[in-house]
C-alpha positions as CSV (number, residue, x, y, z in Angstrom):
1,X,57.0,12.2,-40.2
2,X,57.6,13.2,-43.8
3,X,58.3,16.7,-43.9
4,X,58.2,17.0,-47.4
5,X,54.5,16.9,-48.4
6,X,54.1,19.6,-45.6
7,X,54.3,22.7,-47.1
8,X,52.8,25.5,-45.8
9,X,50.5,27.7,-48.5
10,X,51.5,31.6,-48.7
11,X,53.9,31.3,-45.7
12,X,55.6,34.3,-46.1
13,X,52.7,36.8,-46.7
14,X,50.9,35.6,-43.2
15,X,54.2,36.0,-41.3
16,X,54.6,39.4,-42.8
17,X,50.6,40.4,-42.4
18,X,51.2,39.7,-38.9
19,X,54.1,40.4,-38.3
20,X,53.7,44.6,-36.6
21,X,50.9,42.8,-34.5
22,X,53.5,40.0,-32.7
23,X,56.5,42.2,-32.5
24,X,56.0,42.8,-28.5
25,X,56.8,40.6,-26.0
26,X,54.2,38.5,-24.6
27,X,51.8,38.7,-27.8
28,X,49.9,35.7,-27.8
29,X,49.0,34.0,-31.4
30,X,46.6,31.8,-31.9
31,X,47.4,29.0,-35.2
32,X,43.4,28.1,-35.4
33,X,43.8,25.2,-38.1
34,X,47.1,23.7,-36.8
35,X,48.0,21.1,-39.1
36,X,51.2,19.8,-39.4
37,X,52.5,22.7,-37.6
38,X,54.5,23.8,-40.6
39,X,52.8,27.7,-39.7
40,X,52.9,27.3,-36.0
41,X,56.6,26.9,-36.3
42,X,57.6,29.5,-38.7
43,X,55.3,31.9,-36.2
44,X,57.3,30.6,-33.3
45,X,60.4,31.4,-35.0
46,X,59.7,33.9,-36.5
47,X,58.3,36.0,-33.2
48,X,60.8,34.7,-30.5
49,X,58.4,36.5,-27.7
50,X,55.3,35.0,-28.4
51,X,53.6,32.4,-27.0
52,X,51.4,30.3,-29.4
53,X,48.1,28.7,-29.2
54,X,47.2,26.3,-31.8
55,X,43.7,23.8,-32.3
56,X,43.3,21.7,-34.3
57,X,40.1,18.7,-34.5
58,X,42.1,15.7,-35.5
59,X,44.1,13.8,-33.1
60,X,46.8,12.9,-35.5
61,X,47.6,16.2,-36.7
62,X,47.7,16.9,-33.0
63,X,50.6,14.2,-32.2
64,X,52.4,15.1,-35.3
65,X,53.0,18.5,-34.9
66,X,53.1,18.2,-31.4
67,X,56.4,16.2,-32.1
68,X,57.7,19.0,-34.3
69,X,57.0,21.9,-32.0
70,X,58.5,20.4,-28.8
71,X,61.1,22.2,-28.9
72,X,59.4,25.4,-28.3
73,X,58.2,24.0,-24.6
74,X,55.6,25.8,-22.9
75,X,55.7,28.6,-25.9
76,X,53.7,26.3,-27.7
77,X,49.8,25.2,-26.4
78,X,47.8,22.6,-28.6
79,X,44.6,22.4,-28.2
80,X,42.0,19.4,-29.2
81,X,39.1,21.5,-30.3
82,X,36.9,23.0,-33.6
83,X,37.9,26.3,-34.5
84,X,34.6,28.1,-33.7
85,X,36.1,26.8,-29.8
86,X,38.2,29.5,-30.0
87,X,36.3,32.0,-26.8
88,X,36.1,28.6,-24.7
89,X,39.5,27.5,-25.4
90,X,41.3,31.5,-24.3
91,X,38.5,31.7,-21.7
92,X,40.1,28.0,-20.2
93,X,43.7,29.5,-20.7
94,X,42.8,32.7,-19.1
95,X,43.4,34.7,-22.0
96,X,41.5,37.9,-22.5
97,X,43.0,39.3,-25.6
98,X,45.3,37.7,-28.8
99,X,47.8,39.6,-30.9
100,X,47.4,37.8,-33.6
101,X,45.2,34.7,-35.2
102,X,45.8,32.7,-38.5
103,X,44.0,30.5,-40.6
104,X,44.4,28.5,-43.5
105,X,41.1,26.5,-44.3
106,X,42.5,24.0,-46.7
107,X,42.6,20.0,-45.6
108,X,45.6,19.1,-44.3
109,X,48.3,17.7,-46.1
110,X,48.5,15.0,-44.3
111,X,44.8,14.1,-44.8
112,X,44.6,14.2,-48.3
113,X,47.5,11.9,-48.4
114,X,46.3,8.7,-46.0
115,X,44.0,6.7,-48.3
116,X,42.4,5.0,-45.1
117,X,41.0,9.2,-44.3
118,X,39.2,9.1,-47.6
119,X,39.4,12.8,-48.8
120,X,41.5,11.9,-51.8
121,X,39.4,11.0,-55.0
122,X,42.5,10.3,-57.2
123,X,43.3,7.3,-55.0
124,X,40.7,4.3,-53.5
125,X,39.6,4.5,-50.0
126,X,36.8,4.3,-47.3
127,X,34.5,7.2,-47.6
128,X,35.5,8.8,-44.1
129,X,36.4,12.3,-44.6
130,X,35.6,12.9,-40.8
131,X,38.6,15.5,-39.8
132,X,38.2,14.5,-36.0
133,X,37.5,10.7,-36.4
134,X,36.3,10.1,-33.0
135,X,32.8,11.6,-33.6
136,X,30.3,11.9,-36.2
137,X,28.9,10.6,-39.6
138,X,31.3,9.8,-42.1
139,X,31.3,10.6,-46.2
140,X,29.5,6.9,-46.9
141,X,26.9,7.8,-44.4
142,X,26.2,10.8,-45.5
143,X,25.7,8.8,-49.1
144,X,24.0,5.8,-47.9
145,X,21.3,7.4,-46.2
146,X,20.5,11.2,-46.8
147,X,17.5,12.2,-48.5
148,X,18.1,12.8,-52.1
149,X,16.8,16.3,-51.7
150,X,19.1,16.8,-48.9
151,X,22.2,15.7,-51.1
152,X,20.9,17.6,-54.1
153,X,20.8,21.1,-51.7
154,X,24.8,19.5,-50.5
155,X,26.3,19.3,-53.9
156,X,24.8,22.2,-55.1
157,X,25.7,24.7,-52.2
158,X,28.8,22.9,-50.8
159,X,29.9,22.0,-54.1
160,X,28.9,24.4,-56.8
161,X,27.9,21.1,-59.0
162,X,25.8,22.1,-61.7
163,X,24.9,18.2,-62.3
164,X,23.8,17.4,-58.5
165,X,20.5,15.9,-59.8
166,X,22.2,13.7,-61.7
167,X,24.4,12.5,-59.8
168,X,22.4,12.3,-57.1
169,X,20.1,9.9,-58.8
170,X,22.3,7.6,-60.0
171,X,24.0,7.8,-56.1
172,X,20.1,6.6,-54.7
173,X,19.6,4.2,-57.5
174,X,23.5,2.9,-56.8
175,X,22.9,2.7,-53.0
176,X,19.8,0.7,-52.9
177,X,21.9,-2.2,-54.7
178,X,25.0,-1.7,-52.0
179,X,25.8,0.8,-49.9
180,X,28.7,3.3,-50.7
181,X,31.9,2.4,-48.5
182,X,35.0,3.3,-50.7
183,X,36.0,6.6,-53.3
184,X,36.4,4.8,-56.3
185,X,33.0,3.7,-57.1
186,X,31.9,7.0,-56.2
187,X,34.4,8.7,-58.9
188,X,33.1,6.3,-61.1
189,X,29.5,6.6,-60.9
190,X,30.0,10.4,-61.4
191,X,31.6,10.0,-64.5
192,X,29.1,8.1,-65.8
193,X,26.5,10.2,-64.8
194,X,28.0,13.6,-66.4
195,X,27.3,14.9,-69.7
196,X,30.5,15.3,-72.0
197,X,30.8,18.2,-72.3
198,X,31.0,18.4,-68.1
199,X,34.0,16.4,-68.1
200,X,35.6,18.3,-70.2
201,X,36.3,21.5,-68.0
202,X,37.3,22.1,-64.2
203,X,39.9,18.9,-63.6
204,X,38.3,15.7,-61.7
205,X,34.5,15.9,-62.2
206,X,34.3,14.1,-58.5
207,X,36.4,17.5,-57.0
208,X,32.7,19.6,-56.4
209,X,31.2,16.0,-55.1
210,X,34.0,15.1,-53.1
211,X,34.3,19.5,-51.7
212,X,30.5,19.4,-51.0
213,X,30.7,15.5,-48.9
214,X,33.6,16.8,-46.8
215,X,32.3,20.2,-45.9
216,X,28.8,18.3,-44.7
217,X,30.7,15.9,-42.8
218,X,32.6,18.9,-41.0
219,X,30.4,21.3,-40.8
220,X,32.6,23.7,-42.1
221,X,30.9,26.4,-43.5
222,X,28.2,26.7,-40.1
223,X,31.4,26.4,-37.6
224,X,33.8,29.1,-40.1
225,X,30.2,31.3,-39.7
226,X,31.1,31.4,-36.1
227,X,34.6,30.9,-36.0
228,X,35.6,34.2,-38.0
229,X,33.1,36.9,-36.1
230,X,34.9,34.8,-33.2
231,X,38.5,35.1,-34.1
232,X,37.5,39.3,-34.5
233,X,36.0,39.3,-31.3
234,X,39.1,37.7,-29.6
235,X,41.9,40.3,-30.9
236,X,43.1,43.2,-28.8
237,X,42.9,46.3,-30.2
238,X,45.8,46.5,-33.0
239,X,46.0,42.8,-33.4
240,X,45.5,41.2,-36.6
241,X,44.0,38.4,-38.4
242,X,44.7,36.8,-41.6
243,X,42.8,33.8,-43.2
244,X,43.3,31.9,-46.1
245,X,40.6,29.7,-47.8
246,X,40.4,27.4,-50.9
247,X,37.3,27.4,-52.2
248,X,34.6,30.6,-52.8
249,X,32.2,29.7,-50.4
250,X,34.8,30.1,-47.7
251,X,36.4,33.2,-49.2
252,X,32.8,34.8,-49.3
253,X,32.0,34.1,-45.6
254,X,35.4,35.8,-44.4
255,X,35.3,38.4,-47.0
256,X,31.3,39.4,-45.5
257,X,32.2,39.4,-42.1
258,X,35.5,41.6,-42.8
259,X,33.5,44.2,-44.8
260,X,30.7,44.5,-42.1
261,X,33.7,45.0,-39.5
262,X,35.0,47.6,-41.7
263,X,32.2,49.7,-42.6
264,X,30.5,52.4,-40.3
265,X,27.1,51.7,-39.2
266,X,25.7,54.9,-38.8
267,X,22.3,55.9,-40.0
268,X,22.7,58.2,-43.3
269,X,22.5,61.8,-42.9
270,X,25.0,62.2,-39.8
271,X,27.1,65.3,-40.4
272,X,29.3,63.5,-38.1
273,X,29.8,59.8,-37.1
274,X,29.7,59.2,-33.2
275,X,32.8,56.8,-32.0
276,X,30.4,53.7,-31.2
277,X,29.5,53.6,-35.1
278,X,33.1,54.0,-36.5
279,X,34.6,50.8,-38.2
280,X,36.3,48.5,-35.6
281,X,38.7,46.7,-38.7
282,X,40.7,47.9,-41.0
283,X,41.1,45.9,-44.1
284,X,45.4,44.7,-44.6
285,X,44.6,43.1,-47.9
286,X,43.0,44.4,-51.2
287,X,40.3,42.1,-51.9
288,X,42.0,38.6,-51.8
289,X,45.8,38.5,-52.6
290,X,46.7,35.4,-54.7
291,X,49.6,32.9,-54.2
292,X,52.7,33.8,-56.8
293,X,53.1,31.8,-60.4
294,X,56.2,30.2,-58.5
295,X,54.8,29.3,-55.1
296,X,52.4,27.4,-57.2
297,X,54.7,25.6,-59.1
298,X,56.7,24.5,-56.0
299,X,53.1,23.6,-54.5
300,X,50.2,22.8,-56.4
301,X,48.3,22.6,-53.2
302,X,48.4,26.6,-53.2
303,X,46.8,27.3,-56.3
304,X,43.1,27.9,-55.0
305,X,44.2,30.0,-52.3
306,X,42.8,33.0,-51.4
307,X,44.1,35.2,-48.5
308,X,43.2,38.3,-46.6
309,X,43.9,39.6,-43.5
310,X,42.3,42.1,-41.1
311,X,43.6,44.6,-38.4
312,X,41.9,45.7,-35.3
313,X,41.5,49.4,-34.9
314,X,38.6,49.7,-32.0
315,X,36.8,48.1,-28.8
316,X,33.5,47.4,-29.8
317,X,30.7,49.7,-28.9
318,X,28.9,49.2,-25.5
């Protein structure tokens, strides 16, 4: 395995956020977007008493980091499963409470750079972008055979893509010629189909496209929905959480579900605010923290990163 592409994004600021929550012995972590284990290791490291759970969707990423986190033993669980698994997967392992949870939304390394996955645009490959490739469409069906309203809706939510009716019609008039199986003649037809002065801003004008495909193929945004109230619901009291995402729509979900956590619910006019309605988080990070000028220059991969992180103060109400 090639270490080198593998480096893990804002490394040092998880560790730290999570750090008071893993200091005991026994606290159990859970890595919920495994990877190439590059932040499963520095956890297990980091926190010698703590035992590690980690899932992950894709089967490779599985292998691969299992490889690299062998010699941790039976410290180390990895888990085949979608992140918003998370209650079935503790509920299996017989875990009631975690001390800590991480994620870090971004593709994998190690997807982005095997052509044959597809989630690359600056390279020519089959339009895959399945993260677990056992089940479900892929990219090219997605393409080939959604309604063009339906792939309007996609780029424009999923992608922010001003120009999705554009691009959406040349993609139906394109497809009824020969269906869409590799990246390149996607990036191609894209450019064609923007205005000027749309290629002129924002880096590759395929990026919002090829965003909006992968998170439909996924599922992301619906399985993050549940994954993050999830993640909340599954640390003890005092345990913390930190997630970092790439891209705002992710950033918006976490950031929502942290504020409601955060804020008392308790109809106006109380002169005092009853236990059941006080905030069960406390917030670790001021809005989102950024990665530094240097981390990005050692790893471009970090610059759309957004992270914030979360503490447990409470037990819910009954």
């Amino acid at each position: 395995m090639n270490q080198v592409r593998h480096v893990p994004v804002m490394l040092q600021r998880c560790l730290d956020l999570l750090a008071p929550a893993l200091a005991e012995p026994g606290a159990v972590v859970v890595d919920c977007t495994l990877g190439l284990g590059g932040h499963s290791e520095a956890l297990l490291s980091t926190f010698p008493g703590a035992r590690l759970v980690a899932l992950d969707r894709d089967q490779e990423a599985l292998r691969l980091s299992g490889e690299r986190l062998a010699p941790f033993g039976d410290r180390a669980t990895l888990v085949h499963a979608v992140y918003d698994e998370l209650p079935d997967v503790l509920a299996r392992l017989e875990i009631a409470r975690v001390q800590g949870v991480l994620f870090d939304l971004g593709v994998s390394s190690m997807q982005l750079d095997e052509a044959e996955r597809g989630f690359a645009y600056a390279q020519d490959s089959p339009l895959d972008m399945r993260m677990d490739q056992s089940s479900g469409v892929s990219a090219a069906e997605v393409l080939n055979t959604y309604p063009p309203g339906e792939l309007v809706r996609i780029l424009r939510a999923y992608g922010e893509e001003k120009q999705a009716k554009r691009i959406v019609s040349a993609v139906v008039r394109e497809r009824e010629k020969e269906p869409f199986s590799h990246s390149a003649r996607l990036v191609e037809l894209i450019r064609d189909a923007l205005p000027q002065a749309a290629k002129r801003t924002g880096g590759n004008p395929a990026k919002r496209t090829f965003q909006a495909l992968r998170i439909e193929v996924n599922g992301e945004l619906s399985v993050l929905e549940r994954a993050i109230p999830a993640a909340v619901a599954s640390l003890a009291v005092g345990g913390r959480i930190a997630v970092l995402s790439y891209h705002s729509l992710e950033d918006r979900l976490v950031k929502q579900v942290f504020a409601a956590g955060a804020t008392n619910t308790a109809p106006p006019g109380l002169p005092v605010v009853p236990e059941r309605y006080q905030p069960r988080l406390k917030l670790l990070t001021r809005g989102a923290e950024l990665p530094t000028e240097e981390e990005i220059e050692e790893n471009r991969r970090a610059a759309p990163a957004r992270l914030r992180g979360a503490q447990r103060i409470r037990e819910d109400a009954l």
